[in-house]
TORKOL-4160 file (C-alpha; in steps of 0.2 Angstrom, whole numbers, padded with zeros to 4 digits, m for minus):
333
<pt num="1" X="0185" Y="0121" Z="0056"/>
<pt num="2" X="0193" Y="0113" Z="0042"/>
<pt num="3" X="0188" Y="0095" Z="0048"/>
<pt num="4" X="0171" Y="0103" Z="0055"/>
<pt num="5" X="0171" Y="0106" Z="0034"/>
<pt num="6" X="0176" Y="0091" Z="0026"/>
<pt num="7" X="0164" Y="0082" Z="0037"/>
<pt num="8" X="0150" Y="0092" Z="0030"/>
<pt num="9" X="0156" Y="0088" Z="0013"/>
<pt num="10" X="0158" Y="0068" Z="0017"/>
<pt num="11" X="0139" Y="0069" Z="0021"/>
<pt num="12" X="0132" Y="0077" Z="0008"/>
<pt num="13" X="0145" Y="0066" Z="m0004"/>
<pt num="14" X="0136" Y="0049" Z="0006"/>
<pt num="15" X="0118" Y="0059" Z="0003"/>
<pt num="16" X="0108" Y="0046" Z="m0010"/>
<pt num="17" X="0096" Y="0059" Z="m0012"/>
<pt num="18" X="0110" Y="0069" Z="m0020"/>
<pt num="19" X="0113" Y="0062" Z="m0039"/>
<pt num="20" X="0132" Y="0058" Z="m0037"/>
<pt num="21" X="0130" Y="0042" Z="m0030"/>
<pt num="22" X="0146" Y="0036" Z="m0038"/>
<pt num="23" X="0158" Y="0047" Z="m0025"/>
<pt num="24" X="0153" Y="0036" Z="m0012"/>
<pt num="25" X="0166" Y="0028" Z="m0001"/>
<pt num="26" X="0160" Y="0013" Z="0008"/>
<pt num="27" X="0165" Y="0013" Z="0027"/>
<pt num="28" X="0176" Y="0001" Z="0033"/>
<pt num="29" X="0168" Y="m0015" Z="0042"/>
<pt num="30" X="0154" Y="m0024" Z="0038"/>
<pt num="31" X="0141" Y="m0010" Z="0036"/>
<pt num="32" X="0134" Y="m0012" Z="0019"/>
<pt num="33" X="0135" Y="0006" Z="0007"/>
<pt num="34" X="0117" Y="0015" Z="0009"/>
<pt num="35" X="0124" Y="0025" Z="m0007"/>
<pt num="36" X="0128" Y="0013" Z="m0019"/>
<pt num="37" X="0142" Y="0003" Z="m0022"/>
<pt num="38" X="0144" Y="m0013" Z="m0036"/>
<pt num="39" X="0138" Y="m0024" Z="m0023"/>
<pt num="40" X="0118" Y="m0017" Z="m0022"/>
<pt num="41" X="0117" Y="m0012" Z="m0043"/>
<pt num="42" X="0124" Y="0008" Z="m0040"/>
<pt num="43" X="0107" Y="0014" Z="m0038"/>
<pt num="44" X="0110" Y="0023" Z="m0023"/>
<pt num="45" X="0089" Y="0021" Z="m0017"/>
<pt num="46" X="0088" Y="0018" Z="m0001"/>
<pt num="47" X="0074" Y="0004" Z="0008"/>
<pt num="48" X="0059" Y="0001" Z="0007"/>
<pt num="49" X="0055" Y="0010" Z="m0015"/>
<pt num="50" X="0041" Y="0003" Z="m0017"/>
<pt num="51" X="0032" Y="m0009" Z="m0030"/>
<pt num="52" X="0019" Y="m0004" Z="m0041"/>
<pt num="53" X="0004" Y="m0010" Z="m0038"/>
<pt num="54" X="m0006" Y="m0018" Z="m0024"/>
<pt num="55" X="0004" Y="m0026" Z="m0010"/>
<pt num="56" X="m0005" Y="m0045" Z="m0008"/>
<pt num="57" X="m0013" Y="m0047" Z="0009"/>
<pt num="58" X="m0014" Y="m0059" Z="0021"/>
<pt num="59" X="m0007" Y="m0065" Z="0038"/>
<pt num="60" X="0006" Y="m0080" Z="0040"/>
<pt num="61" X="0016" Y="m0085" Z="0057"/>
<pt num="62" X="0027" Y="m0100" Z="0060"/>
<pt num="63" X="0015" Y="m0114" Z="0054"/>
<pt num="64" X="0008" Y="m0107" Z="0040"/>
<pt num="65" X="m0007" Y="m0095" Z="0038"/>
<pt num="66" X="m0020" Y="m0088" Z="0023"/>
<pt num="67" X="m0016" Y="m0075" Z="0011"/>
<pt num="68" X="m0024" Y="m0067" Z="m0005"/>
<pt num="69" X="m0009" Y="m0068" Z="m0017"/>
<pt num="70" X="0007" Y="m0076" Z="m0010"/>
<pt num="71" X="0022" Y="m0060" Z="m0007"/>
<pt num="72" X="0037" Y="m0068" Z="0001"/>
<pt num="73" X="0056" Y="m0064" Z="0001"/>
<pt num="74" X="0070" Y="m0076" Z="0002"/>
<pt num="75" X="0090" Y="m0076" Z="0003"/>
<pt num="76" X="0104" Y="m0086" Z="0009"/>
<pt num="77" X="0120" Y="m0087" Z="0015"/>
<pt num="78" X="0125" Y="m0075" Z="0031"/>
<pt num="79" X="0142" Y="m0078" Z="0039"/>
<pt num="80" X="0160" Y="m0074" Z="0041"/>
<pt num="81" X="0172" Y="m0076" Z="0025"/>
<pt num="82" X="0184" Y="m0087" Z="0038"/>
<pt num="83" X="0182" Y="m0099" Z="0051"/>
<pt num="84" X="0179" Y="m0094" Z="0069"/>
<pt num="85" X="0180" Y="m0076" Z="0061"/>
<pt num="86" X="0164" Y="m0069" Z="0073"/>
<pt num="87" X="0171" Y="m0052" Z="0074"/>
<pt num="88" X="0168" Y="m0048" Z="0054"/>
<pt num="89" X="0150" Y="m0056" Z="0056"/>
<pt num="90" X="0138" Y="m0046" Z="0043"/>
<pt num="91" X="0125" Y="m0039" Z="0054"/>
<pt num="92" X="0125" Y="m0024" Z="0045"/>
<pt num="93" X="0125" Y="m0035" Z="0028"/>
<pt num="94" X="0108" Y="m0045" Z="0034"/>
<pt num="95" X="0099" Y="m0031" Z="0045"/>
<pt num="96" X="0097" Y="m0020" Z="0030"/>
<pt num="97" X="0093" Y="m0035" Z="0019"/>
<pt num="98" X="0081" Y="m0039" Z="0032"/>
<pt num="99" X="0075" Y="m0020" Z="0035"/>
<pt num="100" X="0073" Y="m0018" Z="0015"/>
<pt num="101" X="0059" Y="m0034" Z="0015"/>
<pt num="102" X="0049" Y="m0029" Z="0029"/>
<pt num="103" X="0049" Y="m0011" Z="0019"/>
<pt num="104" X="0042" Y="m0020" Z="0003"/>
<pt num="105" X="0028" Y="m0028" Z="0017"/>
<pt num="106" X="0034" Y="m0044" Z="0013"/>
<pt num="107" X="0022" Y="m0058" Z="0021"/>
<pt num="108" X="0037" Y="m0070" Z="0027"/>
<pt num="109" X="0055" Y="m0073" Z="0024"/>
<pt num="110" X="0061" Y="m0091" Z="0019"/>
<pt num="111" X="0081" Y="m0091" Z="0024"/>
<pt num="112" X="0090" Y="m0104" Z="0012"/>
<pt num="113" X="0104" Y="m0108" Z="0025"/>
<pt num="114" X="0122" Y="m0104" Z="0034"/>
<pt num="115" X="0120" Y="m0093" Z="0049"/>
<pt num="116" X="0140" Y="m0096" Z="0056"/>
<pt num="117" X="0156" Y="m0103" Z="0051"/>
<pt num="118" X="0163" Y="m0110" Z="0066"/>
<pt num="119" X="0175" Y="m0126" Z="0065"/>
<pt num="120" X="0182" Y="m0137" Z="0078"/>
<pt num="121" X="0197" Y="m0140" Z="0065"/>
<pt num="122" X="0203" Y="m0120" Z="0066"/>
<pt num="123" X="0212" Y="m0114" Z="0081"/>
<pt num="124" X="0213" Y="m0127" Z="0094"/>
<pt num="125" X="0195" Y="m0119" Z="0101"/>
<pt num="126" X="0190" Y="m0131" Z="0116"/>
<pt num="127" X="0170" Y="m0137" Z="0116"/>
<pt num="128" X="0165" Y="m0123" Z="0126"/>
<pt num="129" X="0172" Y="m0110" Z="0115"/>
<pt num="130" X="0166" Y="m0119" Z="0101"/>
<pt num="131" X="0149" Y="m0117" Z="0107"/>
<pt num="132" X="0152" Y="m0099" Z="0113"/>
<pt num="133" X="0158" Y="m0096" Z="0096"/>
<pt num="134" X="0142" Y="m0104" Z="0088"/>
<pt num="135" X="0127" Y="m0096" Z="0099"/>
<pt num="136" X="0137" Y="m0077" Z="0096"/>
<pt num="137" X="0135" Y="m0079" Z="0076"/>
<pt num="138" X="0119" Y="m0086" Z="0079"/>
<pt num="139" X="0113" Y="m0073" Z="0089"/>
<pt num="140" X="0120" Y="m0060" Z="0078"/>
<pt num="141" X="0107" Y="m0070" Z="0064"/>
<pt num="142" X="0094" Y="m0069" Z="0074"/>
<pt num="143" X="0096" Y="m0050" Z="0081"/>
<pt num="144" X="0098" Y="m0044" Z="0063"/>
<pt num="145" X="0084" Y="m0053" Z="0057"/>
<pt num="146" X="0071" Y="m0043" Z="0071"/>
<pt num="147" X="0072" Y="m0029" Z="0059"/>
<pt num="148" X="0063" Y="m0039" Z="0044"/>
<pt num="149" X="0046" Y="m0048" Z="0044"/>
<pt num="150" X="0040" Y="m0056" Z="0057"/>
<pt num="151" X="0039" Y="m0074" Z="0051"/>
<pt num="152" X="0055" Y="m0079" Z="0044"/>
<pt num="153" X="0056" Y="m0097" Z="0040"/>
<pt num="154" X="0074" Y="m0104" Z="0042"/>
<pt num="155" X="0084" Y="m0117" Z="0034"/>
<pt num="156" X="0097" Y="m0127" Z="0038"/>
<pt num="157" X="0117" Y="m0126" Z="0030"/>
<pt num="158" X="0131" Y="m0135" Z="0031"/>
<pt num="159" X="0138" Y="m0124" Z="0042"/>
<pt num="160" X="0125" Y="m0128" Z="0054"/>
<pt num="161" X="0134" Y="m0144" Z="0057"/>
<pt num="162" X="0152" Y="m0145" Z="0060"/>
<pt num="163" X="0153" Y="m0163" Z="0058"/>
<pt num="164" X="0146" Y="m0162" Z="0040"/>
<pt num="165" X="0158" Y="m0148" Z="0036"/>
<pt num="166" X="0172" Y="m0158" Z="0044"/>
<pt num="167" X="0168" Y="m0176" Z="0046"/>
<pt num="168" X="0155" Y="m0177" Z="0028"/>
<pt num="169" X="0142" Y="m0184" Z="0045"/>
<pt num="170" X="0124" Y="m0179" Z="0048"/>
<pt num="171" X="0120" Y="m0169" Z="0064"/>
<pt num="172" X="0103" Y="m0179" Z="0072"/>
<pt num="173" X="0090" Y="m0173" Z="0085"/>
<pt num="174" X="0098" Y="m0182" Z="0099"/>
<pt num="175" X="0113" Y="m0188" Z="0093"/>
<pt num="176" X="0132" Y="m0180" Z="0098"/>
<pt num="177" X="0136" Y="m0165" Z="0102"/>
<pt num="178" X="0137" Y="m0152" Z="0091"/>
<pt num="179" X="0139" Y="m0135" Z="0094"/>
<pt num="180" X="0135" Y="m0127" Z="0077"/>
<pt num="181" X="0119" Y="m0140" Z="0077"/>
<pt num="182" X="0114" Y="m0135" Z="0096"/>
<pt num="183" X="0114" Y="m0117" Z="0092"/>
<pt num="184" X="0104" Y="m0118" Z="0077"/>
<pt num="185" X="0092" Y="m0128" Z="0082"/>
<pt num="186" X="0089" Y="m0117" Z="0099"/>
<pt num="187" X="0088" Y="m0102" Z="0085"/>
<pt num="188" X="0075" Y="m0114" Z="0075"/>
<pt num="189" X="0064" Y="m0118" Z="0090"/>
<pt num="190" X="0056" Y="m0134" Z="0080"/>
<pt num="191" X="0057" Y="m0154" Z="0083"/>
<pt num="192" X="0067" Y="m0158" Z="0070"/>
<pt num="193" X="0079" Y="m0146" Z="0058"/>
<pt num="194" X="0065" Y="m0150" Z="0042"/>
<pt num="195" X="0048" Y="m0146" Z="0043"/>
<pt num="196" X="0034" Y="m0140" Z="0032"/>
<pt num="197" X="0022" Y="m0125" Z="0032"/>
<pt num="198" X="0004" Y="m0123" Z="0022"/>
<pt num="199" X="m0001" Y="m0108" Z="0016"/>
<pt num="200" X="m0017" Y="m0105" Z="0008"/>
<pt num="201" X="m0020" Y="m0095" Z="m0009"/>
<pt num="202" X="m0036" Y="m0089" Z="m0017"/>
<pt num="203" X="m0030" Y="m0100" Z="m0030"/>
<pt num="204" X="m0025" Y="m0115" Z="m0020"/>
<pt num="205" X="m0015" Y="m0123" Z="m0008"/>
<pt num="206" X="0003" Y="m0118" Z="m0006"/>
<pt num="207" X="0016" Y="m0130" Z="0004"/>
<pt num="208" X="0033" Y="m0127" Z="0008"/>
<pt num="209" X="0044" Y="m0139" Z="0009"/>
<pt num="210" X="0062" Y="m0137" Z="0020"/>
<pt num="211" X="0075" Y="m0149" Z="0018"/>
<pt num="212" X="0088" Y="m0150" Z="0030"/>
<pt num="213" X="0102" Y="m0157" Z="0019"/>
<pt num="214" X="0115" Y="m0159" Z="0033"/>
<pt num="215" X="0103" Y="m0169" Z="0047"/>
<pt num="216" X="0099" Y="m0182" Z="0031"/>
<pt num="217" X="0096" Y="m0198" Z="0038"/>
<pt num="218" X="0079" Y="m0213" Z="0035"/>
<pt num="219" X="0068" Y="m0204" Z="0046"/>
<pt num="220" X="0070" Y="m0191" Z="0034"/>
<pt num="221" X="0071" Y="m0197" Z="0018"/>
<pt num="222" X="0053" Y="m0205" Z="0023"/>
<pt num="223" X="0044" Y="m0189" Z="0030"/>
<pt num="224" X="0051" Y="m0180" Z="0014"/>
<pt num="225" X="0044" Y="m0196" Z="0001"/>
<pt num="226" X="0027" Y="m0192" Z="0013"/>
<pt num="227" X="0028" Y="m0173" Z="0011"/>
<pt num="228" X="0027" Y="m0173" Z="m0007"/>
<pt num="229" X="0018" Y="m0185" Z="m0012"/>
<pt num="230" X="0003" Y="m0175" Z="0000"/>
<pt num="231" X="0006" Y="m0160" Z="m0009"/>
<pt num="232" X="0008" Y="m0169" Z="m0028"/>
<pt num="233" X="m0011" Y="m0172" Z="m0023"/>
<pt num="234" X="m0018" Y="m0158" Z="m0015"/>
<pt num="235" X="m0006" Y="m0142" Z="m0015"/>
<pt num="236" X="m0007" Y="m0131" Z="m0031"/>
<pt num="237" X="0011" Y="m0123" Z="m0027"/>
<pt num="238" X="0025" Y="m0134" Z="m0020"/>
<pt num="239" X="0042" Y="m0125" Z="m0016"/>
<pt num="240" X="0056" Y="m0133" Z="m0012"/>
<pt num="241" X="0069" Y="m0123" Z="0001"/>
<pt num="242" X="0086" Y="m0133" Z="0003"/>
<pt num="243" X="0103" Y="m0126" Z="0007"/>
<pt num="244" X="0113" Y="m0133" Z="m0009"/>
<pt num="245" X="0108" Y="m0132" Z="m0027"/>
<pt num="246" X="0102" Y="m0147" Z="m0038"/>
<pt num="247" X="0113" Y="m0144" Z="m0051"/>
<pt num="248" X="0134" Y="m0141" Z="m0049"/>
<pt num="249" X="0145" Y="m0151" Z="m0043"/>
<pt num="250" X="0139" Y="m0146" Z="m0023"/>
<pt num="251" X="0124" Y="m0154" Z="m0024"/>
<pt num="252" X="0126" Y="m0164" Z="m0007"/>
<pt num="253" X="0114" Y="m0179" Z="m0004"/>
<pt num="254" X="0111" Y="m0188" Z="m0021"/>
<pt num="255" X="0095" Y="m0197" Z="m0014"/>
<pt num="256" X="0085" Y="m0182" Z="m0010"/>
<pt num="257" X="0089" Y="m0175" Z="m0028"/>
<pt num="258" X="0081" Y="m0192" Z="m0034"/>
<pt num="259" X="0065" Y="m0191" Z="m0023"/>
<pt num="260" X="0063" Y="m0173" Z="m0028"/>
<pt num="261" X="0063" Y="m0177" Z="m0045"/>
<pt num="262" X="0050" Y="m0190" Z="m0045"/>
<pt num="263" X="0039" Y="m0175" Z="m0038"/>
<pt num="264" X="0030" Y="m0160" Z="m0043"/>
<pt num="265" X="0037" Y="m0143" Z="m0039"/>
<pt num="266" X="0035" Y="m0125" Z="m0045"/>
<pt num="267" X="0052" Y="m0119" Z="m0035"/>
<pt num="268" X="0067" Y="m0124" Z="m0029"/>
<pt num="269" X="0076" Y="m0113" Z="m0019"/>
<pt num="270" X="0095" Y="m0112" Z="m0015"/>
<pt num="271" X="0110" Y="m0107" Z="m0009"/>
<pt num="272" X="0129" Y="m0111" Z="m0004"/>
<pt num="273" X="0136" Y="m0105" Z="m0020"/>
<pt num="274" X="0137" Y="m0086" Z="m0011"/>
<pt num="275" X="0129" Y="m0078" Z="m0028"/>
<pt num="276" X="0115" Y="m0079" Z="m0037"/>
<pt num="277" X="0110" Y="m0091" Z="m0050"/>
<pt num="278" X="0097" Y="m0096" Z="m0061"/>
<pt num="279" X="0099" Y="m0111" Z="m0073"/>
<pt num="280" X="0085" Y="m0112" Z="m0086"/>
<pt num="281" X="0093" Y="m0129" Z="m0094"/>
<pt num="282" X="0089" Y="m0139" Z="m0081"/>
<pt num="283" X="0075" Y="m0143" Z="m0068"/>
<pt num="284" X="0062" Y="m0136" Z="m0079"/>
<pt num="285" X="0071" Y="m0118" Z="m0076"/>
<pt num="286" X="0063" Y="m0118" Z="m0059"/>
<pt num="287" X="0078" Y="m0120" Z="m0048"/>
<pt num="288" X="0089" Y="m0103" Z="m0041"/>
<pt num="289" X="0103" Y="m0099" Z="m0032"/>
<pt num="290" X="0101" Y="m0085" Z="m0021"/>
<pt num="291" X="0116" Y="m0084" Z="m0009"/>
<pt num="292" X="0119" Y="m0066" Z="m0006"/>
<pt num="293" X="0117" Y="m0063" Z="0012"/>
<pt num="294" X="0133" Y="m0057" Z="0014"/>
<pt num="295" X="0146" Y="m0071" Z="0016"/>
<pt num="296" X="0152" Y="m0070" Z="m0002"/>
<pt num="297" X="0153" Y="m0050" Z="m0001"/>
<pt num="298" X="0137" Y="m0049" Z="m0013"/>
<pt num="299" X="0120" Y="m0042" Z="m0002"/>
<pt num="300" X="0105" Y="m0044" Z="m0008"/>
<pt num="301" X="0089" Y="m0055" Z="m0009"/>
<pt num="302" X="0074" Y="m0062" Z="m0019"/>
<pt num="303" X="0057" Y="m0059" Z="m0019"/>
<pt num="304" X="0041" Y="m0071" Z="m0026"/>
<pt num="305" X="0025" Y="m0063" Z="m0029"/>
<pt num="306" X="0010" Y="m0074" Z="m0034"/>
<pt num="307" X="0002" Y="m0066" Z="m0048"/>
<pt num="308" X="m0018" Y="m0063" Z="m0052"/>
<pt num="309" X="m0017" Y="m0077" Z="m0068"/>
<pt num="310" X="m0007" Y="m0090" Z="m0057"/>
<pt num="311" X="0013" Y="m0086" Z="m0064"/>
<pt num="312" X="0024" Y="m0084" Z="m0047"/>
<pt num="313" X="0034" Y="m0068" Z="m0051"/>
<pt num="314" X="0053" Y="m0073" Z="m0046"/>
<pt num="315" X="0063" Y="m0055" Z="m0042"/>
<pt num="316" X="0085" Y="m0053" Z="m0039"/>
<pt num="317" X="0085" Y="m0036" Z="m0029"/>
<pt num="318" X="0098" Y="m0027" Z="m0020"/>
<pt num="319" X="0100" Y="m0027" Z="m0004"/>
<pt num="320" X="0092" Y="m0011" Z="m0002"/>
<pt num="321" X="0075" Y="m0019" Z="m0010"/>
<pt num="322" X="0079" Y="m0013" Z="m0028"/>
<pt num="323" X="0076" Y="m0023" Z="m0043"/>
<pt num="324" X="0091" Y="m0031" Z="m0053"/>
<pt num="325" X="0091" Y="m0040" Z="m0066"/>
<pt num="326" X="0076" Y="m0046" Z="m0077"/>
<pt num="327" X="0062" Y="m0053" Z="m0069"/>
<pt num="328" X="0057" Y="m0071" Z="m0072"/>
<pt num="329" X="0040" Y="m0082" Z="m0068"/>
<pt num="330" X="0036" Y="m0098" Z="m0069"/>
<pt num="331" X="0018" Y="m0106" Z="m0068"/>
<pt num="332" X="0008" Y="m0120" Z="m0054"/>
<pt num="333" X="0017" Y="m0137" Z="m0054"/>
């Protein structure tokens, strides 16, 4: 009777709806606190509170598509603290990241990189395992990720390349092995780890532009010159997904940071640090950071909302979909 008791009492304690939110107890694992903990602002709400005012419309898939307004959500970073560590994956972490955005009816996901962290340098793992280990974390991604909008556009990180993590090498469409490479890019289901999609605005023409920092090579560099130049003339919006940051001292490739700057673009959006970040002193204040899908113990994500005068509205929220933080905006290239 008495543990019939303290149960009882351990639920109501855990209720959000109950206005102690503070008493909670996060459970052990990787299941992030529904109640409120410091990681999701102590608020307690639970996903999908809505926004005021009227959800943008519109319909996007892999390539691209047509909306209204553009409504989208973004966040980065999603593995194990430790190498080879697949047992403390956080699929709880990123499935109620991802079931918070599809609750805010989000029109896509862009993912800013770092879906494993498996290492040919840790624990003697032969190739096989090494492979097992990688397509395990990245089906975990991919499984949690089902909850959240149906277009999610990934990128790649550097964990998606064991050699970059470990040898400072590129991992190429059709060059050797790599088994954190080979699962991502089966995960990805493209040609090539960067791509572009177009999405078109009442206002104008939006491009998005993935960089895939760890698969840099000419081939790249070219199609990247090509992409923005395109969208310096005809796109309204251009914004910029890459896994590192453009300022720090993790900046990875210095070439790309050159092309982008002799370009036009309204966002740059980050990760790799494992926080978020937003630098208003350089890049015209239109870079961020927004790491916080779990591997650095901080949940959460972004959302950008094209407003009715042009401004794109850049949101930190929880991971429960709740606002943190002052909103920001920043106007067409």
């Amino acid at each position: 009777m008495r543990s019939l008791l303290f149960v009882s009492i351990a639920l109501v304690a855990c209720d959000p709806q109950v206005d102690v939110p503070q008493t909670c107890i996060p459970p052990s694992g990787d299941v992030v606190d529904a109640c409120g903990s410091s990681h999701d602002a102590g608020v307690g709400a639970q996903p999908g509170t809505p926004d005021a005012g009227t959800v943008p419309t519109g319909s996007v898939g892999a390539d691209g598509g047509t909306v209204d307004r553009l409504w989208f959500a973004t966040t980065g970073d999603t593995r194990p603290s430790s190498c080879n560590d697949t047992v403390t994956y956080p699929k709880a972490a990123i499935a109620e990241i991802a079931t918070a955005m599809k609750a805010l009816k989000v029109q896509f996901t862009v993912d800013l990189g770092d879906h494993m962290y498996v290492c040919s340098d840790v624990g003697g793992l032969t190739m096989a395992q090494l492979d097992t280990a990688a397509t395990t974390q990245m089906g975990y991604y991919m499984t949690a990720i089902g909850n959240g909008p149906s277009t999610w556009w990934m990128t790649m990180g550097n964990h998606e390349c064991d050699a970059a993590y470990n040898k400072h090498q590129s991992c190429i469409v059709g060059g050797a092995h790599d088994p954190n490479f080979a699962a991502y890019m089966s995960a990805l289901a493209r040609p090539q780890a960067y791509f572009f999609t177009d999405v078109q605005t009442t206002a104008g023409l939006a491009r998005f532009v993935m960089i895939a920092d760890d698969s840099w090579d000419a081939t790249q560099s070219q199609w990247l010159k090509d992409t923005l130049t395109y969208a310096d003339a005809h796109a309204k919006y251009t914004i910029i997904a890459r896994h590192h940051p453009v300022q720090g001292s993790r900046t990875g490739t210095a070439e790309i940071l050159s092309i982008l700057g002799g370009h036009k673009y309204t966002l740059i959006l980050t990760a790799h640090n494992h926080d978020y970040e937003h630098d208003t002193s350089t890049w015209s204040a239109r870079s961020t950071v927004v790491g916080l899908g779990g591997a650095g113990g901080y949940w959460g994500f972004a959302t950008v909302e094209q407003k009715a005068d042009g401004t794109l509205q850049f949101i930190q929220r929880d991971a429960n979909g709740n606002p943190v933080n002052a909103a920001w905006s920043v106007s067409p290239q």
